[in-house]
C-alpha positions in Angstrom: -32.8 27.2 9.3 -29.0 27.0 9.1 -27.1 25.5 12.5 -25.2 28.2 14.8 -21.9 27.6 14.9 -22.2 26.5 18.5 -24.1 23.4 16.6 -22.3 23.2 14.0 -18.7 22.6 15.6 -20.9 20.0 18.2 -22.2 18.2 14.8 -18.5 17.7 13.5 -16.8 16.9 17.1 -19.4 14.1 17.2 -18.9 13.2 13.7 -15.2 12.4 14.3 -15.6 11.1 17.3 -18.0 8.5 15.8 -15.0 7.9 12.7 -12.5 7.6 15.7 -14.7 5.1 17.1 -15.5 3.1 14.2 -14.6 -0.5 14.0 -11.9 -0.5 11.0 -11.9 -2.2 7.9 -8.7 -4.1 7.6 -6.2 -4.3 4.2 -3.1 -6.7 4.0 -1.3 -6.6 1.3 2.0 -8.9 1.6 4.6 -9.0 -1.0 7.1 -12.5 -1.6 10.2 -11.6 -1.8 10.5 -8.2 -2.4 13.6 -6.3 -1.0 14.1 -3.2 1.7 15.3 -1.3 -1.7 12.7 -2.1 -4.2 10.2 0.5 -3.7 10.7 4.1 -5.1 9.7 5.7 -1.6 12.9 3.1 -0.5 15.3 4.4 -3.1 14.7 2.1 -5.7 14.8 3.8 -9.3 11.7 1.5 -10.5 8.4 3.1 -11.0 5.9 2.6 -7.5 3.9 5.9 -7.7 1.3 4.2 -5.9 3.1 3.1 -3.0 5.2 5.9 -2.4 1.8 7.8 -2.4 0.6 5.3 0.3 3.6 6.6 2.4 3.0 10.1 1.3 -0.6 9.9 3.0 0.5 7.7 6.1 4.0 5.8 7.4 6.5 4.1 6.6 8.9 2.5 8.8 12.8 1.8 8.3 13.5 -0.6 10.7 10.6 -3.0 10.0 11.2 -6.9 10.1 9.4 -10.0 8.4 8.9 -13.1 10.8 11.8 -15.1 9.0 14.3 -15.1 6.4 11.9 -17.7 3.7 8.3 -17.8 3.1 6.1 -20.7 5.2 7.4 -19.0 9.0 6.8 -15.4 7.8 3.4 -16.1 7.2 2.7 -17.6 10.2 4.3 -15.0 12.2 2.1 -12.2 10.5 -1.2 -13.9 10.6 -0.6 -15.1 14.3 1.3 -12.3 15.7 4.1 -15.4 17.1 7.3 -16.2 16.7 7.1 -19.5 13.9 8.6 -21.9 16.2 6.1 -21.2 18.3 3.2 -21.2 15.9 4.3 -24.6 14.4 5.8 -23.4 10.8 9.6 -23.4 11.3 9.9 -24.3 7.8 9.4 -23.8 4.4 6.1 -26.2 3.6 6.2 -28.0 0.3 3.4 -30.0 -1.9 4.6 -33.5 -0.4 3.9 -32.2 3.0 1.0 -33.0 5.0 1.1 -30.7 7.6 0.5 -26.8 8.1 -0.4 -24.2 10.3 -2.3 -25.7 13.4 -5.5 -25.2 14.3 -5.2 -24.1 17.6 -3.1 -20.6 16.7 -5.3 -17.7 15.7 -5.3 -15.8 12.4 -6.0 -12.7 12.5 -9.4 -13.7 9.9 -10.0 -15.9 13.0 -9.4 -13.1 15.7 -12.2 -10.7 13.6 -14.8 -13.0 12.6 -16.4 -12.8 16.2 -16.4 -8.9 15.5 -18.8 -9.4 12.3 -16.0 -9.4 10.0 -15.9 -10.3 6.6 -12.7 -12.5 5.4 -11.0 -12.9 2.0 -7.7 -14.2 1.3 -6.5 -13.4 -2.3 -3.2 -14.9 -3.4 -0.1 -17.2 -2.5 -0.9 -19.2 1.1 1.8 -21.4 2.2 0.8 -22.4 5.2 -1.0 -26.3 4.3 -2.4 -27.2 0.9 -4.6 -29.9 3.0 -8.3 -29.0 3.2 -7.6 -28.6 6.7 -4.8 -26.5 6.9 -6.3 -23.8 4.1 -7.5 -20.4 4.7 -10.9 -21.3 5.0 -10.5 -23.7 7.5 -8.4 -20.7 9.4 -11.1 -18.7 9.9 -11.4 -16.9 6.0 -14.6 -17.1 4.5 -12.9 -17.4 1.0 -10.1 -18.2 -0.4 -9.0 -17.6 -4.1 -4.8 -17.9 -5.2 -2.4 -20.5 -5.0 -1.4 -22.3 -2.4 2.5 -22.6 -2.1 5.3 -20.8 -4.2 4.9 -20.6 -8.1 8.0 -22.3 -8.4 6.6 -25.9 -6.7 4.6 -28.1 -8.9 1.1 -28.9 -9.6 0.7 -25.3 -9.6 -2.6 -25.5 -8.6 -5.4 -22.1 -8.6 -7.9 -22.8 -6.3 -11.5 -21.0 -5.3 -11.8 -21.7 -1.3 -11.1 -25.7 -1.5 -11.3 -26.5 -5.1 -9.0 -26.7 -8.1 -10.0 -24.3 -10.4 -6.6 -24.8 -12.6 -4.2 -27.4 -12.1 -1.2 -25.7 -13.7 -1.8 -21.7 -13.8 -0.2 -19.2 -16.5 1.8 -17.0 -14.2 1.6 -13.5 -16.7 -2.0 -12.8 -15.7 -1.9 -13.7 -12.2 -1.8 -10.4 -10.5 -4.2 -8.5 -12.9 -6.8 -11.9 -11.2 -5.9 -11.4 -7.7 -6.8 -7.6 -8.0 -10.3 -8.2 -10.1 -10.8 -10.7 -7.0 -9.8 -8.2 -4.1 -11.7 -5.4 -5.8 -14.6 -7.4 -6.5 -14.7 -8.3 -2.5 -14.4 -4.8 -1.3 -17.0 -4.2 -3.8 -19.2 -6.5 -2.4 -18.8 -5.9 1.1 -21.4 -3.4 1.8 -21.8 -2.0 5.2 -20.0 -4.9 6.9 -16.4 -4.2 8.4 -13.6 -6.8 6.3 -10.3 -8.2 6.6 -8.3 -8.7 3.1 -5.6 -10.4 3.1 -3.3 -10.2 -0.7 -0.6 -12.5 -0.1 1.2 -11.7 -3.8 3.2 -14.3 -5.3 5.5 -12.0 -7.0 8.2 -11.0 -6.8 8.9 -14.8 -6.3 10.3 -16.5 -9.4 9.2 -17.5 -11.3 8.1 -14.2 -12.4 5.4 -13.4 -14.8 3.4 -9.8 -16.2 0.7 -9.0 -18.0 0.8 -7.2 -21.7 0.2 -3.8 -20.0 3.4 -4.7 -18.1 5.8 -6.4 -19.6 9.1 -4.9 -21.5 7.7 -1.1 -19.7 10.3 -1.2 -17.4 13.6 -0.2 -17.8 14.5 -2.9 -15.5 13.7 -6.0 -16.8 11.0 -8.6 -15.8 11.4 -8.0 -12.1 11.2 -3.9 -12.5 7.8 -5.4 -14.6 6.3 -7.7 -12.0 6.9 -4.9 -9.1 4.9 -1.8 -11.4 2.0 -4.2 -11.9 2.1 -4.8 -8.1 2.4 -1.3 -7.7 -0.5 -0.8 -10.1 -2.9 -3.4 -8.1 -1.7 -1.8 -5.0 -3.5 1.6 -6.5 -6.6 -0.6 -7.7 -7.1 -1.4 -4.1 -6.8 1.9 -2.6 -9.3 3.1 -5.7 -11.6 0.7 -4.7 -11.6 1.6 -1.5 -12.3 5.4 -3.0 -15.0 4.3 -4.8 -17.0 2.5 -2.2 -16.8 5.1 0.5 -14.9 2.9 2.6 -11.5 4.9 2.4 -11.5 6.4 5.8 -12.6 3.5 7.1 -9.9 1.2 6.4 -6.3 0.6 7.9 -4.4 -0.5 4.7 -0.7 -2.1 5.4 1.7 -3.4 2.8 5.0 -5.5 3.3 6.7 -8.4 2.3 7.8 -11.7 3.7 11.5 -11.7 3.8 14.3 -9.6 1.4 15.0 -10.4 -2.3 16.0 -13.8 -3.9 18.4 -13.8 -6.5 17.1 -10.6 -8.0 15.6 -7.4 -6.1 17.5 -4.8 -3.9 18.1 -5.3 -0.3 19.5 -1.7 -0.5 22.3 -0.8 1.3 21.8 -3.8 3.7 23.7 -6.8 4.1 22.3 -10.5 2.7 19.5 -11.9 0.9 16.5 -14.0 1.9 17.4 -17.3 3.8 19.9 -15.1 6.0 19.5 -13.3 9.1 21.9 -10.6 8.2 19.6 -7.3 7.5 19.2 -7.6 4.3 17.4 -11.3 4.6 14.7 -9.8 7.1 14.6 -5.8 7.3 11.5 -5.5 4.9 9.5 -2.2 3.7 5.9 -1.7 5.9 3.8 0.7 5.0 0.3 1.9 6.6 -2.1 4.5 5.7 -5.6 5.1 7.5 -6.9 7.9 6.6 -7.6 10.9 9.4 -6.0 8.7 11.8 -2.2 7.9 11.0 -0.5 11.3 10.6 0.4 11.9 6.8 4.2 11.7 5.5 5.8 10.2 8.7 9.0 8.2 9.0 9.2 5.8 11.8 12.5 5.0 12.6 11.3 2.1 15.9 11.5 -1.2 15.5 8.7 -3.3 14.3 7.7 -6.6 13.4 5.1 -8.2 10.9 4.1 -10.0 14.6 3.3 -6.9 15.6 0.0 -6.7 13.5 -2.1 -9.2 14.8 -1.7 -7.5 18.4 -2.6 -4.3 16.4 -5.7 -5.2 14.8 -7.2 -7.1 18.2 -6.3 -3.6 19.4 -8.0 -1.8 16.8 -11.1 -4.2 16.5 -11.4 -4.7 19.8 -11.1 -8.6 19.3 -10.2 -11.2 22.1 -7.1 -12.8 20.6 -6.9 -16.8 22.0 -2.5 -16.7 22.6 -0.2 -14.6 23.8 1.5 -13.0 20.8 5.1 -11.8 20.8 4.4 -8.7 18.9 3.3 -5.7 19.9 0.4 -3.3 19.8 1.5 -0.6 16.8 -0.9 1.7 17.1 0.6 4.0 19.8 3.3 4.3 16.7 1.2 4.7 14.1 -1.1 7.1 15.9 1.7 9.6 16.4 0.7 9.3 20.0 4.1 8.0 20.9 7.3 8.3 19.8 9.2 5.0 20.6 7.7 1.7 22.5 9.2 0.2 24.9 9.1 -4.0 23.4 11.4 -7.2 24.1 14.1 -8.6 22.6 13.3 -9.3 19.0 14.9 -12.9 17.7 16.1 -13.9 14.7 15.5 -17.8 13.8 16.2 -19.5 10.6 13.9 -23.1 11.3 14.7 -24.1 15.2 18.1 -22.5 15.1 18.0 -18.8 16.9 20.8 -16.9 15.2 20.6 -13.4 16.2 18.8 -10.6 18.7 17.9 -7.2 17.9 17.4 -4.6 20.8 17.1 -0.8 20.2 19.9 -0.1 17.5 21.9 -3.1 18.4 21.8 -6.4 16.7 24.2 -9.4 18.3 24.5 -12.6 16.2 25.2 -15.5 18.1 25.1 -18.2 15.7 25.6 -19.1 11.9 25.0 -21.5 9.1 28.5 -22.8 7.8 27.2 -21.9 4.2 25.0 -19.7 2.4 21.4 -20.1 1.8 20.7 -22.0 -0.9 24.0 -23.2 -1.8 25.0 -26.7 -1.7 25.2 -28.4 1.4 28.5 -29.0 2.3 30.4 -32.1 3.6 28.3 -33.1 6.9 25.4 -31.4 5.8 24.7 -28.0 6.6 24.8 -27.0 10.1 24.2 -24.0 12.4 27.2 -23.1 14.4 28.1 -20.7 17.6 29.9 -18.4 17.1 33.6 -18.2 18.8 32.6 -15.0 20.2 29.3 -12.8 19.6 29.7 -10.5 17.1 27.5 -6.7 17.7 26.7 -4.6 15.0 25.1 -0.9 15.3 22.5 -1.6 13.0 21.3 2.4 12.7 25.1 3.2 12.0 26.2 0.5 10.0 23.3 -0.6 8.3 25.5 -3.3 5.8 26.7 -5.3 9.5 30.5 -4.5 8.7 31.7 -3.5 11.7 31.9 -5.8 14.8 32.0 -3.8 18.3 31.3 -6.5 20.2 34.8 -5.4 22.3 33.8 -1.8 23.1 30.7 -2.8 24.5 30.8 -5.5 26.3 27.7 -4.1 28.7 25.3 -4.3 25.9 26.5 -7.8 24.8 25.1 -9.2 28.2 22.6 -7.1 28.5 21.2 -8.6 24.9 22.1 -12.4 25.8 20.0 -11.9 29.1 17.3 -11.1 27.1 17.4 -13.9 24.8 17.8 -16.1 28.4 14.9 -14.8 29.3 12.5 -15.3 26.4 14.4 -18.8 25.3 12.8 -20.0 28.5 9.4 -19.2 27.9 9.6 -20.7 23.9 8.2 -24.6 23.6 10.4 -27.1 24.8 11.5 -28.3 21.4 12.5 -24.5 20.7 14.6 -24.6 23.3 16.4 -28.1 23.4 17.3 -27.0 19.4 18.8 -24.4 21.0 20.9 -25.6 23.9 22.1 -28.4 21.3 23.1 -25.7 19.1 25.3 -24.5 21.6 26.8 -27.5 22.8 28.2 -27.6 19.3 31.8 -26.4 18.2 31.9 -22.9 17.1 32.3 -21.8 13.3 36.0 -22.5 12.8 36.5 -19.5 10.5 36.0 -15.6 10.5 32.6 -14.3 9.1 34.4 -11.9 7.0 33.2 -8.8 10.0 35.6 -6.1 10.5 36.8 -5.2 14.0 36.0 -1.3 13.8 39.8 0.6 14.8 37.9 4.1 15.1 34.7 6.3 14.3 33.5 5.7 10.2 34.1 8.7 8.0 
């Protein structure tokens, strides 16, 4: 006998209220080094069809920020949704260190495993190549990649806490991390999981497979970011192909803008600044029949911001306070615009700028580039004579200083960063108050004093 439609439209209500309901699967995917500008849904001209159809079938966000301006603090800030001074990775880590992310902040593989969750990490690490500081001691199951940058030595793969390889080839590595991440998702089953694809490229050095490399009409880098795009499309296929699609919240970003190639797009700065172009990264998310297709979000949001999310999501106790913010309202479509602190800008201990709504005030600077020579007196970060204010929406390249015309916002903004200074760890905030006893930078940052309205 065929349903009425009385019980048929009572089937399907109850059908997507069970999908609403469902605990999500969780995909992170998390580029190194990859600019605001090199993805083709971004304006870049190189080849991302699989990405760009991620943020054809969810959202993508313009004003989207990593954790840091270098890779060890990003990390930490995504997988504990806190500030890196405050999780304990200032810094970039290297091989001779023996120290890493501490065991008393929460991953988010640590947040779901209470939920039932299944945990893979598949990729580049870099936060502790100890036994104890390694994703399976942070609440991972597994762990498969390599555990620092590709450009530190012994480049080491490893399979959860053994050496599988003690110096890697780099031009199949992200062909292995997909057959890995597909081969988890395959094996998954009925249990909800958290992947997490930290990809060592676009760091250099870079490296791409047969299928990739010399296809792109701009060079090795326009290689390494197609095959990324290309395992990015294995993923979401796999997903396809289990029946797990709908059921998973996939994101994608990176940890901080581009190195010495890469486009930061119209923004100002590379990684190892806080100008725009050092932080502002791409984010995308797609979720299926529960993040509205197409959208643009145009809010402010922070890689912080997804640990908060997926304790949301989950429903999973998180053990700290984090300093980003719940997403979903955003991502939902069931708000507009969130109402959220501050958000700082720290290169190690030394807080050098504050973003709020469409402003962004810089307080402090390094007196030289990143990753130029230090110069006489070692390199040093430095007040600034006077804060400089930039209308970030406006001016996205941080050109024009109006710091003068609005002198309201100016305090308004160093309130704020009072205010959340004093809650940061005592070390965080003596770095701080000795940074300002300092003498200011003795020369002009190269800013333009705006006379009138831009053409």
């Amino acid at each position: 006998m065929q349903p009425s439609r009385r019980e048929f439209l009572a089937a399907s209500a109850s059908t997507a209220v069970s999908a609403a309901s469902r605990t999500p699967n969780v995909v992170m995917i998390y580029c190194d080094d990859l600019g605001y500008g090199d993805l083709g849904c971004y304006g870049s001209p190189i080849r991302t069809p699989n990405l760009d159809r991620m943020a054809a079938e969810g959202m993508r966000f313009t004003h989207f920020y990593s954790g840091n301006p270098v890779c060890s603090p990003s990390r930490a800030a995504l997988l504990t949704g806190r500030y890196p001074v405050r999780a304990g990775v200032p810094r970039v880590l290297f091989p001779g260190d023996r120290t890493g992310l501490p065991d008393s902040e929460q991953t988010i593989a640590a947040l779901v495993k209470p939920k039932g969750y299944r945990t893979q990490c598949v990729g580049k690490w870099h936060l502790g190549h100890m036994p104890e500081f390694l994703p399976t001691a942070r609440g991972f199951d597994h762990y498969f990649g390599i555990p620092y940058s590709n450009d530190m030595k012994p480049r080491w793969l490893m399979e959860d806490t053994k050496v599988l390889e003690e110096q890697v080839e780099l031009d199949d590595l992200t062909p292995r991390y997909t057959e890995r991440a597909v081969r988890f998702i395959e094996q998954s089953g009925k249990d909800p999981f958290f992947l997490y694809m930290p990809h060592t490229y676009p760091h250099i050095p870079l490296g791409a497979s047969k299928k990739f490399r010399g296809k792109s009409p701009f060079g090795i880098y326009g290689d390494v970011v197609e095959e990324i795009d290309w395992s990015v499309g294995e993923i979401l296929g796999a997903l396809k192909r289990t029946g797990v699609d709908s059921d998973t919240l996939v994101m994608f970003s990176s940890d901080n803008g581009p190195w010495f190639q890469g486009s930061p797009g119209k923004l100002r700065g590379r990684k190892g600044m806080t100008w725009e172009g050092g932080q502002r990264v791409p984010f995308i998310a797609r979720y299926p029949g529960r993040i509205p297709k197409g959208k643009v979000c145009t809010e402010v949001g922070s890689v912080m911001d997804v640990h908060p999310t997926v304790a949301k999501l989950t429903g999973a106790t998180p053990k700290n306070a984090a300093d980003g913010v719940d997403l979903w309202p955003l991502l939902s479509g069931a708000r507009p615009r969130l109402d959220r602190e501050v958000l700082l800008y720290f290169d190690n201990m030394d807080l050098q700028c504050a973003r709020l709504g469409q402003w962004k005030l810089h307080i402090a600077r390094h007196n030289n580039q990143a990753y130029n020579p230090a110069p006489v007196g070692g390199r040093m970060n430095l007040p600034l004579a006077r804060p400089e204010l930039y209308n970030v929406v406006t001016d996205t390249d941080e050109s024009f200083d109006v710091a003068a015309e609005n002198p309201e916002v100016v305090r308004q903004i160093q309130a704020r960063i009072t205010s959340v200074m004093a809650g940061m760890p005592q070390a965080v905030q003596d770095a701080h108050a000795e940074n300002l006893r300092k003498p200011s930078a003795p020369v002009s940052t190269g800013s333009v004093n705006r006379p009138g309205p831009r053409n």
